[in-house]
N, CA, C and O atoms as a Maestro MAE file, in Angstrom:
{
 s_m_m2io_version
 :::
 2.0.0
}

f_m_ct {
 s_m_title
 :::
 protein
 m_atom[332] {
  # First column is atom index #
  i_m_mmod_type
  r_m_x_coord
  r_m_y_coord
  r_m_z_coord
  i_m_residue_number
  s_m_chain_name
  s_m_pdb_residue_name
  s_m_pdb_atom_name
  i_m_atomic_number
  :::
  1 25 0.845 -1.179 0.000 1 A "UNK " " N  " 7
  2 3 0.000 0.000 0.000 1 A "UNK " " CA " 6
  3 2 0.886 1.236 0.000 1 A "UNK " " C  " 6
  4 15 1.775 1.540 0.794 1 A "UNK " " O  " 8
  5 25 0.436 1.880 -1.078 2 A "UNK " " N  " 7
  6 3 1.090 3.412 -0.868 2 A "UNK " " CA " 6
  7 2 0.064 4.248 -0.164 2 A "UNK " " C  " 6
  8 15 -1.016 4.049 0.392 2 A "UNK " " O  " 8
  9 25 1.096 5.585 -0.497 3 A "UNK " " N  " 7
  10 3 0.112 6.804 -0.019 3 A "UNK " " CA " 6
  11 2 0.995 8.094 -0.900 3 A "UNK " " C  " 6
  12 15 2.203 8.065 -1.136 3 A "UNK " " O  " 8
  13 25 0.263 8.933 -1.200 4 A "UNK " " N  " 7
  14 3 0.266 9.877 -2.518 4 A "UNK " " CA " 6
  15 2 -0.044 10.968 -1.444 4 A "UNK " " C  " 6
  16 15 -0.866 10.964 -0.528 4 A "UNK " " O  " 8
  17 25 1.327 12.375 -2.037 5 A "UNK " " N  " 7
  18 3 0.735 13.479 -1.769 5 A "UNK " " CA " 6
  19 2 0.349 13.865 -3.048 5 A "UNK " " C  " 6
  20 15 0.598 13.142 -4.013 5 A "UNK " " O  " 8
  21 25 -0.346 15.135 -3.182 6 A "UNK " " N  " 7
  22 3 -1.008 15.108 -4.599 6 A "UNK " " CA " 6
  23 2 -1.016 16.758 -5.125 6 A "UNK " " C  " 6
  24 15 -2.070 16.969 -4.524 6 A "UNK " " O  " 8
  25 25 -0.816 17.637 -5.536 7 A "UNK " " N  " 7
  26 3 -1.093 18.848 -5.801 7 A "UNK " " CA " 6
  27 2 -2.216 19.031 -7.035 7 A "UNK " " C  " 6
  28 15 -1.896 18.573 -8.131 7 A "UNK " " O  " 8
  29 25 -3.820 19.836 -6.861 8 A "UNK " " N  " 7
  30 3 -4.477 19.926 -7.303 8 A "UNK " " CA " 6
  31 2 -4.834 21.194 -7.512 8 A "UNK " " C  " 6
  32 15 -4.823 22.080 -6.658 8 A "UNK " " O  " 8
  33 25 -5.405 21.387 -9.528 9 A "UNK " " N  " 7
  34 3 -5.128 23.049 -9.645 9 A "UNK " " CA " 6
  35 2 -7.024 23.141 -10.185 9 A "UNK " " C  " 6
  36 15 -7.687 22.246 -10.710 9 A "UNK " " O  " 8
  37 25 -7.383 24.307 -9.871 10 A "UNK " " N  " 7
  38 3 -8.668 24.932 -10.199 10 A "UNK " " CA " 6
  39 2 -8.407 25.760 -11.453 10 A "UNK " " C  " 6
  40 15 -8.117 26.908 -11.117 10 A "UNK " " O  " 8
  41 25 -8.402 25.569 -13.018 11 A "UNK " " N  " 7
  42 3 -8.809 27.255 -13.581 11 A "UNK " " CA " 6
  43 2 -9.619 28.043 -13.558 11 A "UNK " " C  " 6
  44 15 -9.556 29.134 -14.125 11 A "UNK " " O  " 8
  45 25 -10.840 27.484 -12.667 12 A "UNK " " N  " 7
  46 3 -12.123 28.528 -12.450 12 A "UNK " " CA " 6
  47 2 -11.632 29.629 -11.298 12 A "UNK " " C  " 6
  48 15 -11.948 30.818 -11.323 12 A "UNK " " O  " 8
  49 25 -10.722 28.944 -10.196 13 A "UNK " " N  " 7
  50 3 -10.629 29.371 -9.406 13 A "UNK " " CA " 6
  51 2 -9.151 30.222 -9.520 13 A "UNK " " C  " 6
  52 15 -8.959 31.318 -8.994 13 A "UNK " " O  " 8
  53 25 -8.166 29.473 -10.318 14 A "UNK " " N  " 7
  54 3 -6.643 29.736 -10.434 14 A "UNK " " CA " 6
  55 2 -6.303 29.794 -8.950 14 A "UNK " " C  " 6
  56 15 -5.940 30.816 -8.369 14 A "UNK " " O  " 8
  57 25 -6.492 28.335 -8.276 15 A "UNK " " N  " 7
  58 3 -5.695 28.029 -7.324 15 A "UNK " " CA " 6
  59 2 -5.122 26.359 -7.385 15 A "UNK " " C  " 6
  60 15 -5.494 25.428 -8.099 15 A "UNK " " O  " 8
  61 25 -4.153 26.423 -6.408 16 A "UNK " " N  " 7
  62 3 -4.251 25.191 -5.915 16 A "UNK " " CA " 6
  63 2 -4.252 24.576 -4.741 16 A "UNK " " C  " 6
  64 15 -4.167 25.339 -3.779 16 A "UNK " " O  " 8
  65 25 -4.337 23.189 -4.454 17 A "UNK " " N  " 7
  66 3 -5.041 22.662 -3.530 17 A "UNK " " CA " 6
  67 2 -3.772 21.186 -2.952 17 A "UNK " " C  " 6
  68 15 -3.612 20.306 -3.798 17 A "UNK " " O  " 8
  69 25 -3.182 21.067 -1.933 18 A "UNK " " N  " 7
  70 3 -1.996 20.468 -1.854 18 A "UNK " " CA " 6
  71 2 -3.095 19.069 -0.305 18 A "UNK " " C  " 6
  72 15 -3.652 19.473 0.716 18 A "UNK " " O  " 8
  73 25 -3.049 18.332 -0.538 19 A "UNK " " N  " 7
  74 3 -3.623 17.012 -0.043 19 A "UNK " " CA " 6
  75 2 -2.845 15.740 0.160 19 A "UNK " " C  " 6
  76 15 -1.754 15.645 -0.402 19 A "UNK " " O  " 8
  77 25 -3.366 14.586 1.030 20 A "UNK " " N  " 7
  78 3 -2.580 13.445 0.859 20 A "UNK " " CA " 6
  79 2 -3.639 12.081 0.448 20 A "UNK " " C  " 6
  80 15 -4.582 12.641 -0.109 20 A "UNK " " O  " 8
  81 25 -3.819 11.150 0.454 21 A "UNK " " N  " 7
  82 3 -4.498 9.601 -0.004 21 A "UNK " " CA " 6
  83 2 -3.912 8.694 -0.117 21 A "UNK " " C  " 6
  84 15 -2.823 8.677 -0.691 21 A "UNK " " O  " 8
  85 25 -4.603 7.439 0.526 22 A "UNK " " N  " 7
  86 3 -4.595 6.374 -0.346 22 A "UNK " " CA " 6
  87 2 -5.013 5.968 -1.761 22 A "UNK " " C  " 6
  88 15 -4.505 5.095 -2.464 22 A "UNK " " O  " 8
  89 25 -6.122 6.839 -2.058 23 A "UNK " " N  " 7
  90 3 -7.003 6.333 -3.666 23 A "UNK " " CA " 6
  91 2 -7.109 7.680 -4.310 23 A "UNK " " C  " 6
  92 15 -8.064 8.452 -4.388 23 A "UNK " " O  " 8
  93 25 -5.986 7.754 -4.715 24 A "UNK " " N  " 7
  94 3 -6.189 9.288 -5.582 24 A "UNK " " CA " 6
  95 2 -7.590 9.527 -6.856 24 A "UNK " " C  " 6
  96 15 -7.992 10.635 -7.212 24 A "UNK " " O  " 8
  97 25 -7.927 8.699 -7.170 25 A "UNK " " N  " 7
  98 3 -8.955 8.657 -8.139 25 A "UNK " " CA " 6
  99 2 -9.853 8.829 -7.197 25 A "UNK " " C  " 6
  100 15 -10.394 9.848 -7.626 25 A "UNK " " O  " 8
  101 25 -10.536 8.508 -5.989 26 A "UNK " " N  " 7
  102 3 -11.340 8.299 -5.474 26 A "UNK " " CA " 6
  103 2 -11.216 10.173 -4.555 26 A "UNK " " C  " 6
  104 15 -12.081 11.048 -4.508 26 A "UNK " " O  " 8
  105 25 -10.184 10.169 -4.130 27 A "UNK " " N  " 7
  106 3 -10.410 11.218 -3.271 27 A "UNK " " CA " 6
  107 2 -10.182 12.478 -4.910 27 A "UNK " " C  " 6
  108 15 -10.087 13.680 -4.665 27 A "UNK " " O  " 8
  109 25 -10.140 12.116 -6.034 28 A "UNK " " N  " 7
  110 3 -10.535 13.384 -7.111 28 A "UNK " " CA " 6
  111 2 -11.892 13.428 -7.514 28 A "UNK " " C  " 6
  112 15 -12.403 14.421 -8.030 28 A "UNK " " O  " 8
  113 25 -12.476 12.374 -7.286 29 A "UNK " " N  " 7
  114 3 -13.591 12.000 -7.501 29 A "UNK " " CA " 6
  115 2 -14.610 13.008 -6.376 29 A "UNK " " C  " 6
  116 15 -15.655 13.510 -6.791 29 A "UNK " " O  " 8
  117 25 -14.256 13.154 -5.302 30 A "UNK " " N  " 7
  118 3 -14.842 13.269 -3.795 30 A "UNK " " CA " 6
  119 2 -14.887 15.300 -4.149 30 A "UNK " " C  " 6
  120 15 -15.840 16.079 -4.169 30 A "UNK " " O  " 8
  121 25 -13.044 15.571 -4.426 31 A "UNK " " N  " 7
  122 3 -12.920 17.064 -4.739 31 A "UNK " " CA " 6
  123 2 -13.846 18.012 -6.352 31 A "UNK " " C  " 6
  124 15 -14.106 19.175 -6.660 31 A "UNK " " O  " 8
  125 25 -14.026 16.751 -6.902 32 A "UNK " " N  " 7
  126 3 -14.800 17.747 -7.859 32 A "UNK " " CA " 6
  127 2 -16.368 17.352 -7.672 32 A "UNK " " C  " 6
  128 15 -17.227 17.939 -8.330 32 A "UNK " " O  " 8
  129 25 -16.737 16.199 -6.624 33 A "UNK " " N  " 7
  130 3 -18.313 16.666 -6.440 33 A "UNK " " CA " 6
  131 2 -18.530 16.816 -5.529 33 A "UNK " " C  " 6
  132 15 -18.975 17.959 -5.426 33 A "UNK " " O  " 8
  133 25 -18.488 15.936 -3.898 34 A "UNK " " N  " 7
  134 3 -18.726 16.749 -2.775 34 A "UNK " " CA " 6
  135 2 -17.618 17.819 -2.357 34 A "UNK " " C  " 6
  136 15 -18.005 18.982 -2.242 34 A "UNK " " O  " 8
  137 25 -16.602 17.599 -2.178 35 A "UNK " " N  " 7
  138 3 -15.649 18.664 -1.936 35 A "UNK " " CA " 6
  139 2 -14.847 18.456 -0.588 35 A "UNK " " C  " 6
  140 15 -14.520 17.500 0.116 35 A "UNK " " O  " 8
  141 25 -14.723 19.582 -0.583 36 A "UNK " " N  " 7
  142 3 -14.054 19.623 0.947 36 A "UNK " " CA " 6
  143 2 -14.017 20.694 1.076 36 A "UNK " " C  " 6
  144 15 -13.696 21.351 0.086 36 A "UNK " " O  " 8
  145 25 -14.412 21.609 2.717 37 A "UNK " " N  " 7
  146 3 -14.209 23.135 2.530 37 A "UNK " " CA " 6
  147 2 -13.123 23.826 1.671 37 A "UNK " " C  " 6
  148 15 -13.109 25.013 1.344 37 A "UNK " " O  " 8
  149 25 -12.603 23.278 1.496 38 A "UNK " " N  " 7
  150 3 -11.310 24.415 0.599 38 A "UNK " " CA " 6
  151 2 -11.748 23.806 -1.002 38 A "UNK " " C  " 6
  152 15 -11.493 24.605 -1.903 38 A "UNK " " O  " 8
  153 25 -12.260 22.727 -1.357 39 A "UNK " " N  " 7
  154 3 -13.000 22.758 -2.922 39 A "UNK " " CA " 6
  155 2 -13.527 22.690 -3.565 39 A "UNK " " C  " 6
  156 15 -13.326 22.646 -4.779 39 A "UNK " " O  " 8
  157 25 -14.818 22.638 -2.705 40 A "UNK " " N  " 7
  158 3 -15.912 22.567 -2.907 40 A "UNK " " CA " 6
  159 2 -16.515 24.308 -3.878 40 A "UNK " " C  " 6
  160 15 -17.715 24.576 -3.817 40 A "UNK " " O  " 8
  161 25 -16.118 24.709 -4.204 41 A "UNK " " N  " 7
  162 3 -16.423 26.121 -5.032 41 A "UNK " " CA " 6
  163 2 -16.118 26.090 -6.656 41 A "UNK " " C  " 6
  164 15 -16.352 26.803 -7.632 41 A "UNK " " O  " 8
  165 25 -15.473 24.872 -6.369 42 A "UNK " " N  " 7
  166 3 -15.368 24.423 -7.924 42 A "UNK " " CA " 6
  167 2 -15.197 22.446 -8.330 42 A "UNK " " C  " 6
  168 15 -15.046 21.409 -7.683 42 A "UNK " " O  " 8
  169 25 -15.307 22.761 -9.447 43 A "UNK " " N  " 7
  170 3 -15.679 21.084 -9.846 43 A "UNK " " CA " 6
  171 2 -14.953 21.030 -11.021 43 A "UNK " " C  " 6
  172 15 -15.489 20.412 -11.942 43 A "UNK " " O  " 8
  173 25 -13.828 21.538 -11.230 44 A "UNK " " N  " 7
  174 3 -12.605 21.476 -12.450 44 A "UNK " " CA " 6
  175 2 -11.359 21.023 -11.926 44 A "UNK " " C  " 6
  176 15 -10.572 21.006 -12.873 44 A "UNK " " O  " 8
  177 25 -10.859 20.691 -11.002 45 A "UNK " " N  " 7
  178 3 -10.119 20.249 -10.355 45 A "UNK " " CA " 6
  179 2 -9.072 19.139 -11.058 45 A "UNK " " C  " 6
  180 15 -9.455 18.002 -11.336 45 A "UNK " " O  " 8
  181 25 -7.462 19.690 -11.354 46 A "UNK " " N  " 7
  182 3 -7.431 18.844 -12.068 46 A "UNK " " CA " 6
  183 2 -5.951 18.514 -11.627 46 A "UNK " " C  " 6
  184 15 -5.180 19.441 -11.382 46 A "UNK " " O  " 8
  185 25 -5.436 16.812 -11.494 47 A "UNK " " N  " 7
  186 3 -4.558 16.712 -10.701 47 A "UNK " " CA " 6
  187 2 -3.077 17.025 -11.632 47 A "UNK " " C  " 6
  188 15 -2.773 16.702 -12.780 47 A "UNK " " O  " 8
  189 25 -2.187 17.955 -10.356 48 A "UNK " " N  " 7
  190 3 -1.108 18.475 -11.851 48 A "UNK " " CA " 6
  191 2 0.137 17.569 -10.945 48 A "UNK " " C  " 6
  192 15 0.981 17.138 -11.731 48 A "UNK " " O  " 8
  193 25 0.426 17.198 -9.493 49 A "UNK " " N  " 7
  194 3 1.749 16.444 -9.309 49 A "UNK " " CA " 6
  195 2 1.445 15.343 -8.073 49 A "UNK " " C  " 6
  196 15 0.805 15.636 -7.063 49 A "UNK " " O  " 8
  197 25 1.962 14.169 -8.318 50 A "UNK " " N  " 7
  198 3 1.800 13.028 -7.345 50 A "UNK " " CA " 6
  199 2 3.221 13.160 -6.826 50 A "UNK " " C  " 6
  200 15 4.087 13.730 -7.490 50 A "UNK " " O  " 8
  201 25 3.478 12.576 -5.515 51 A "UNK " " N  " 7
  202 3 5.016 12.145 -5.229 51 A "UNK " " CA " 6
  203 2 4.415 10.926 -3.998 51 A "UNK " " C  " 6
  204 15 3.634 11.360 -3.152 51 A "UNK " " O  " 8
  205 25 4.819 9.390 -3.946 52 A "UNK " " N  " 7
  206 3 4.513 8.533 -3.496 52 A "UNK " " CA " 6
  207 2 5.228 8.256 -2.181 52 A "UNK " " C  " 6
  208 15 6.235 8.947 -2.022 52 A "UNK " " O  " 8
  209 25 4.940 7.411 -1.211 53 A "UNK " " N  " 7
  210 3 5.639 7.402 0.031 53 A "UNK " " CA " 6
  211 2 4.839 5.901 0.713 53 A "UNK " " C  " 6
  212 15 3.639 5.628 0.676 53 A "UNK " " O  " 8
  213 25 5.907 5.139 1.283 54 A "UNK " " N  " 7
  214 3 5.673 3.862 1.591 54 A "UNK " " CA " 6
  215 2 4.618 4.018 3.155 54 A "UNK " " C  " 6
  216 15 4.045 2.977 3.477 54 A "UNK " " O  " 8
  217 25 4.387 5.266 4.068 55 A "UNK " " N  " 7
  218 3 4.690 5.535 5.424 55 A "UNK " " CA " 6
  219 2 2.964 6.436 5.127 55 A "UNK " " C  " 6
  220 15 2.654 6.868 4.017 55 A "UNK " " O  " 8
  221 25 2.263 6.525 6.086 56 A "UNK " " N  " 7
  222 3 1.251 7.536 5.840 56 A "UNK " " CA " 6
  223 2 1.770 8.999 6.403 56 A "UNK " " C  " 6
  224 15 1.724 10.142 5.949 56 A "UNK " " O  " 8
  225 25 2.200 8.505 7.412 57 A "UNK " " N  " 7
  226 3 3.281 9.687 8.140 57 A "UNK " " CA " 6
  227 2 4.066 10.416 7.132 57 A "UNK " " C  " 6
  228 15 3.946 11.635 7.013 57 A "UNK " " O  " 8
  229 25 4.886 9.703 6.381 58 A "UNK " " N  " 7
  230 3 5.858 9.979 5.779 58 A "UNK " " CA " 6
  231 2 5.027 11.147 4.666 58 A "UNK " " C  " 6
  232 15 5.357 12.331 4.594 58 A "UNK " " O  " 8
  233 25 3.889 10.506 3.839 59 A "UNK " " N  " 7
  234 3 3.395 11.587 2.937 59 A "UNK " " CA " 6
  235 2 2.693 12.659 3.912 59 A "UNK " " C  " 6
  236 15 2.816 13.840 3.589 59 A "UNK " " O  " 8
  237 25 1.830 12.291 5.293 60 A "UNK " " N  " 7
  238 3 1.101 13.809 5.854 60 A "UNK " " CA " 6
  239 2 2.516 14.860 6.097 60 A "UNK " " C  " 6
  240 15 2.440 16.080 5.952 60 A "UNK " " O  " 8
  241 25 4.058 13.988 6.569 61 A "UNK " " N  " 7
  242 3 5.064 15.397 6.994 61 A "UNK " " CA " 6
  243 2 5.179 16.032 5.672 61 A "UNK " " C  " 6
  244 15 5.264 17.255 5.557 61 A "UNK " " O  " 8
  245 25 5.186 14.991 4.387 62 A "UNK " " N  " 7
  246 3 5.501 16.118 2.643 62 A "UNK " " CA " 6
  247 2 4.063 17.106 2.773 62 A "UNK " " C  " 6
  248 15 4.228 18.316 2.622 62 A "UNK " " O  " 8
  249 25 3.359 16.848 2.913 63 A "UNK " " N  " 7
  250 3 2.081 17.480 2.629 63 A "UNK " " CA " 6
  251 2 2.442 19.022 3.428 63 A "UNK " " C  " 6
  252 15 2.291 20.184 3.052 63 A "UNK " " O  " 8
  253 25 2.967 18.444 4.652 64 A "UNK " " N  " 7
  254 3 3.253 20.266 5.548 64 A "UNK " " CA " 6
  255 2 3.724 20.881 5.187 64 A "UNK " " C  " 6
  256 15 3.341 21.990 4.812 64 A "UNK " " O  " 8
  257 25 5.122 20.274 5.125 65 A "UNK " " N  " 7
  258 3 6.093 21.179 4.663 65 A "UNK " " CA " 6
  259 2 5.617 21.670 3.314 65 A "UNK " " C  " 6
  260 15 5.817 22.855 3.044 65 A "UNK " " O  " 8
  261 25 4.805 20.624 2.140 66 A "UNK " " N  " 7
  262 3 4.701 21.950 0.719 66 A "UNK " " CA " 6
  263 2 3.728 23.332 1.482 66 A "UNK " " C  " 6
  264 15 3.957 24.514 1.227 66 A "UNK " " O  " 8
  265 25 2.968 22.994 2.149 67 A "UNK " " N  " 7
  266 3 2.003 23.771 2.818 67 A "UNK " " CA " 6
  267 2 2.538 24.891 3.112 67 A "UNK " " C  " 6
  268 15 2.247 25.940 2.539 67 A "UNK " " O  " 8
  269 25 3.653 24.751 4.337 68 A "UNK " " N  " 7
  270 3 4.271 25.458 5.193 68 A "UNK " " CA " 6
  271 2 5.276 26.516 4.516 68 A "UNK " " C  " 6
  272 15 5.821 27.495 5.025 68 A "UNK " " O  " 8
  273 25 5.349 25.997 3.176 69 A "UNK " " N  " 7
  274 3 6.372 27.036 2.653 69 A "UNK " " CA " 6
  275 2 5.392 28.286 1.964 69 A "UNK " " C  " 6
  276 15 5.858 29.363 1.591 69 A "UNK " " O  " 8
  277 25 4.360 28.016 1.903 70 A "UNK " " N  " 7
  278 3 2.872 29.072 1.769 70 A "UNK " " CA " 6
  279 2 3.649 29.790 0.233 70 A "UNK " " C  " 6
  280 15 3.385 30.988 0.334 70 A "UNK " " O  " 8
  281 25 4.224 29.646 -0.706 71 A "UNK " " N  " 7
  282 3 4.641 29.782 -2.030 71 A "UNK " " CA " 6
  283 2 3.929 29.255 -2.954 71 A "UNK " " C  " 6
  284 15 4.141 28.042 -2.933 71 A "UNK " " O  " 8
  285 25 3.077 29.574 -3.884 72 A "UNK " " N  " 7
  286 3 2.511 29.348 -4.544 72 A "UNK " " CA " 6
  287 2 4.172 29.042 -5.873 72 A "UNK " " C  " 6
  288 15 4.245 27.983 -6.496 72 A "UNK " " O  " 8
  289 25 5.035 29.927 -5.999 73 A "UNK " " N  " 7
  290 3 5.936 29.744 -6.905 73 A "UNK " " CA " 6
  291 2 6.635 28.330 -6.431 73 A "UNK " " C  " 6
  292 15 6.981 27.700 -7.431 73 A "UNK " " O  " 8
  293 25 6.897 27.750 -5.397 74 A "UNK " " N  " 7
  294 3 7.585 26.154 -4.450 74 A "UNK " " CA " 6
  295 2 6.583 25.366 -5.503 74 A "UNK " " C  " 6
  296 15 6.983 24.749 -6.489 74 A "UNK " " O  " 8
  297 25 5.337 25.494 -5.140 75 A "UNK " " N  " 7
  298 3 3.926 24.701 -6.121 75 A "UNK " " CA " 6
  299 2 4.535 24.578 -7.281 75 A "UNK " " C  " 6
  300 15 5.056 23.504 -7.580 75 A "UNK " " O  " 8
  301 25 4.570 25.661 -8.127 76 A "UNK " " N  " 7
  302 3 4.722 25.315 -9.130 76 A "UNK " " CA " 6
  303 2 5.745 25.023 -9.917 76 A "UNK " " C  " 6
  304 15 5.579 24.675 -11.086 76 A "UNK " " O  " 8
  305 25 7.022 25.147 -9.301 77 A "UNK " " N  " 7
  306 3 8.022 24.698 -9.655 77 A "UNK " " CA " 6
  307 2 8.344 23.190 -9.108 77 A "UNK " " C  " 6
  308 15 9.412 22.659 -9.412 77 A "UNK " " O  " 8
  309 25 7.340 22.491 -8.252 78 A "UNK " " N  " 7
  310 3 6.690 21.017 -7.971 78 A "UNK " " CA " 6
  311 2 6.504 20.659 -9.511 78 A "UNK " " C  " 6
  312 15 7.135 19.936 -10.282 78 A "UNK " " O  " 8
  313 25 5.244 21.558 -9.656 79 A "UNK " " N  " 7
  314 3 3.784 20.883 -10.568 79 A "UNK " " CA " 6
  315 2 4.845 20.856 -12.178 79 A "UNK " " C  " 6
  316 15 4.530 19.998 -13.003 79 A "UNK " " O  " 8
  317 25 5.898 21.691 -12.476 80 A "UNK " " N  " 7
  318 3 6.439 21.843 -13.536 80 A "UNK " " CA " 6
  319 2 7.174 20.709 -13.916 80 A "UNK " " C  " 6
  320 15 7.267 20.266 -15.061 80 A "UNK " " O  " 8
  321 25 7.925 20.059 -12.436 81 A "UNK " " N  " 7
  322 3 8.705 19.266 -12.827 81 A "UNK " " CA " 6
  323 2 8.756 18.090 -13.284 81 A "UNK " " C  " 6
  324 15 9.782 17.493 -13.609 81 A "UNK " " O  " 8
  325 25 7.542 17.656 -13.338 82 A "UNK " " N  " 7
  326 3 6.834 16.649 -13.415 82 A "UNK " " CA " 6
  327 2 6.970 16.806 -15.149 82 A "UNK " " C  " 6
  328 15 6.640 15.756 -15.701 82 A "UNK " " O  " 8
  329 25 7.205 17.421 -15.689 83 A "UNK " " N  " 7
  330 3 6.565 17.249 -17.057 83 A "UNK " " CA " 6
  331 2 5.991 18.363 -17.688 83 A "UNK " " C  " 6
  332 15 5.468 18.243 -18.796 83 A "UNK " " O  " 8
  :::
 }
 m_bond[331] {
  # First column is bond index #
  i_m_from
  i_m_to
  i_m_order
  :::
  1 1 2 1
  2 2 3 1
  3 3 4 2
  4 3 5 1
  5 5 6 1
  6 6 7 1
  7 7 8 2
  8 7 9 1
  9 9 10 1
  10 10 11 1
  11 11 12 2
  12 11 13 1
  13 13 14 1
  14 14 15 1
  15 15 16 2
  16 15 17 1
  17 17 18 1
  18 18 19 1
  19 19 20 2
  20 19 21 1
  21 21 22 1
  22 22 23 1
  23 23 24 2
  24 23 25 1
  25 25 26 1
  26 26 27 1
  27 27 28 2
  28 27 29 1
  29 29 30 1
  30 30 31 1
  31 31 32 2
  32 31 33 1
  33 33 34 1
  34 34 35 1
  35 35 36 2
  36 35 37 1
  37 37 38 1
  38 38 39 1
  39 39 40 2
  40 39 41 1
  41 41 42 1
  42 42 43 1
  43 43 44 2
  44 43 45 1
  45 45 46 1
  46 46 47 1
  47 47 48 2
  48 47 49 1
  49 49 50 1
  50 50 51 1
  51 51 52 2
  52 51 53 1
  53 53 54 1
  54 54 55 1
  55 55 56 2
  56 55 57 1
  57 57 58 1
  58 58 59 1
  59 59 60 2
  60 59 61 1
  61 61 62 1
  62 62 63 1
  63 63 64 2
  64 63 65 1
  65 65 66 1
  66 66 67 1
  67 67 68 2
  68 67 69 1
  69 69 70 1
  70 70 71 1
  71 71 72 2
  72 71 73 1
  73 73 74 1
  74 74 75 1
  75 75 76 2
  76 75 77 1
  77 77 78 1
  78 78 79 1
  79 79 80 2
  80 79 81 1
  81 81 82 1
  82 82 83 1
  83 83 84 2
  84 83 85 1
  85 85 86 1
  86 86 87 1
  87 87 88 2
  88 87 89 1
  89 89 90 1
  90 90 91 1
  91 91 92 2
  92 91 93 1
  93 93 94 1
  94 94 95 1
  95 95 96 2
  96 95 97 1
  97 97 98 1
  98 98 99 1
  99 99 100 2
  100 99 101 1
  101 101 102 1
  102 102 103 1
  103 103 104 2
  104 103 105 1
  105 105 106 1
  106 106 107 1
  107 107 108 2
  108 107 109 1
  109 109 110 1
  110 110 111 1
  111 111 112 2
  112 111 113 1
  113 113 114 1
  114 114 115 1
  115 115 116 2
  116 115 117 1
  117 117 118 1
  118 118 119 1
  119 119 120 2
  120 119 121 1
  121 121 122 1
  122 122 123 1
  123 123 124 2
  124 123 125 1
  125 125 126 1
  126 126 127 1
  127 127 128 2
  128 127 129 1
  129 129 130 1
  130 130 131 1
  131 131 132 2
  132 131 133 1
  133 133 134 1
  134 134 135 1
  135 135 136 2
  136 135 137 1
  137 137 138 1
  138 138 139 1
  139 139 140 2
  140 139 141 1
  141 141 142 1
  142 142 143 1
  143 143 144 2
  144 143 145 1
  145 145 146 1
  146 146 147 1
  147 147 148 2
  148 147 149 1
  149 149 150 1
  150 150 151 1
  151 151 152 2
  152 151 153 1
  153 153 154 1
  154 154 155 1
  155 155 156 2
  156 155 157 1
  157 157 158 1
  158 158 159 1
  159 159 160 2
  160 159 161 1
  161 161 162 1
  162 162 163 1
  163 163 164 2
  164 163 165 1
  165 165 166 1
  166 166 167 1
  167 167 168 2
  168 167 169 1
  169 169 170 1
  170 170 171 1
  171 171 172 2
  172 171 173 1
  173 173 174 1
  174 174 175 1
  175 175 176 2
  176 175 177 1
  177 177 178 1
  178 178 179 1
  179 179 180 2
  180 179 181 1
  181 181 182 1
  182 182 183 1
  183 183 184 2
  184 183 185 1
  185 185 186 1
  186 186 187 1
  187 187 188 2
  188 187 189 1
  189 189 190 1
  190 190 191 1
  191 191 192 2
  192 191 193 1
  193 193 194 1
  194 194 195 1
  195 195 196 2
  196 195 197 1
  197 197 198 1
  198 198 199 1
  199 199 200 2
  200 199 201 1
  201 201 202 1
  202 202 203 1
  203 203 204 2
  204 203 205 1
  205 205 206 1
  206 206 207 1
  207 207 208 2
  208 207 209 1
  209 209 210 1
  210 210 211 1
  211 211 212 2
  212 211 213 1
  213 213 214 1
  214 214 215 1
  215 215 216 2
  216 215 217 1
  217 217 218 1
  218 218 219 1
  219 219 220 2
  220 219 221 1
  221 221 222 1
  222 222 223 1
  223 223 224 2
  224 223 225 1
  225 225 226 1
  226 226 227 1
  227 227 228 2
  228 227 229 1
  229 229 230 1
  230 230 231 1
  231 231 232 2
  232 231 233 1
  233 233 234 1
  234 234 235 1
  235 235 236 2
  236 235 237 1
  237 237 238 1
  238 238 239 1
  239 239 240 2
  240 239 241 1
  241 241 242 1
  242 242 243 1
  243 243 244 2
  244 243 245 1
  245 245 246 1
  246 246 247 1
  247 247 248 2
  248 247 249 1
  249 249 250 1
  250 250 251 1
  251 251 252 2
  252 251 253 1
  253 253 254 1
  254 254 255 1
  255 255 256 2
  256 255 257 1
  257 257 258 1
  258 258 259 1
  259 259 260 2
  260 259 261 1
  261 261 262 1
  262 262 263 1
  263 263 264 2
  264 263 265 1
  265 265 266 1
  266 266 267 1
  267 267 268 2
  268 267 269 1
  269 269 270 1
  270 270 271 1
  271 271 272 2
  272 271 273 1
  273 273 274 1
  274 274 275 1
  275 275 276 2
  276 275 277 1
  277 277 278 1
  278 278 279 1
  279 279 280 2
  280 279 281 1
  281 281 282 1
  282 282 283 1
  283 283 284 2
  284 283 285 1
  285 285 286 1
  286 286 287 1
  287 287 288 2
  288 287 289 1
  289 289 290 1
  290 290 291 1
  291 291 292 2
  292 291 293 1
  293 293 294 1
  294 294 295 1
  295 295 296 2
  296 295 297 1
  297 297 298 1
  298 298 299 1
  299 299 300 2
  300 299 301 1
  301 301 302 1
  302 302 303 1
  303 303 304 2
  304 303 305 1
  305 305 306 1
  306 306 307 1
  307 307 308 2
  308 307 309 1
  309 309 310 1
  310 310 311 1
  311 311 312 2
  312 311 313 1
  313 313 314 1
  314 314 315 1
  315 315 316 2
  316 315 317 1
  317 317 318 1
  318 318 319 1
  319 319 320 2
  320 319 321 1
  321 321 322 1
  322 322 323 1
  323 323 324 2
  324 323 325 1
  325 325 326 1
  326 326 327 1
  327 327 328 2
  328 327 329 1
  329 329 330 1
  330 330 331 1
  331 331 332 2
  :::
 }
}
């Protein structure tokens, strides 16, 4: 079993949205119809970077720290590298 942190972008909204899972399909599934307070305002949601981790721990500490660096430019120089 893995666990996925995930970075997710809105163009309705031009934000993004930084999360962790086991079932990434399932919890994109969840963000573009019920939501979650932070995405529920839109239903375009579209996933732009995964990075995987054996530990659940291990992906909630990645999840802070992208958080914690509150840079939208950190994001996207994530979401870029990917491809």
């Amino acid at each position: 079993m893995s666990f996925l942190v995930y970075i997710i972008y809105s163009p309705s909204l031009d934000q993004y949205y930084i999360g962790h899972t086991e079932d990434i399909q399932d919890r994109i599934f969840r963000h573009k119809n019920s939501g979650s307070k932070s995405t529920k305002k839109a239903n375009d949601w579209v996933l732009k970077f995964t990075e995987e981790f054996a530990i659940k721990s291990e992906a909630m500490k990645r999840e802070l720290e992208i958080k914690s660096k509150k840079s939208r430019k950190y994001i996207e120089r994530l979401v870029s590298s990917i491809g």
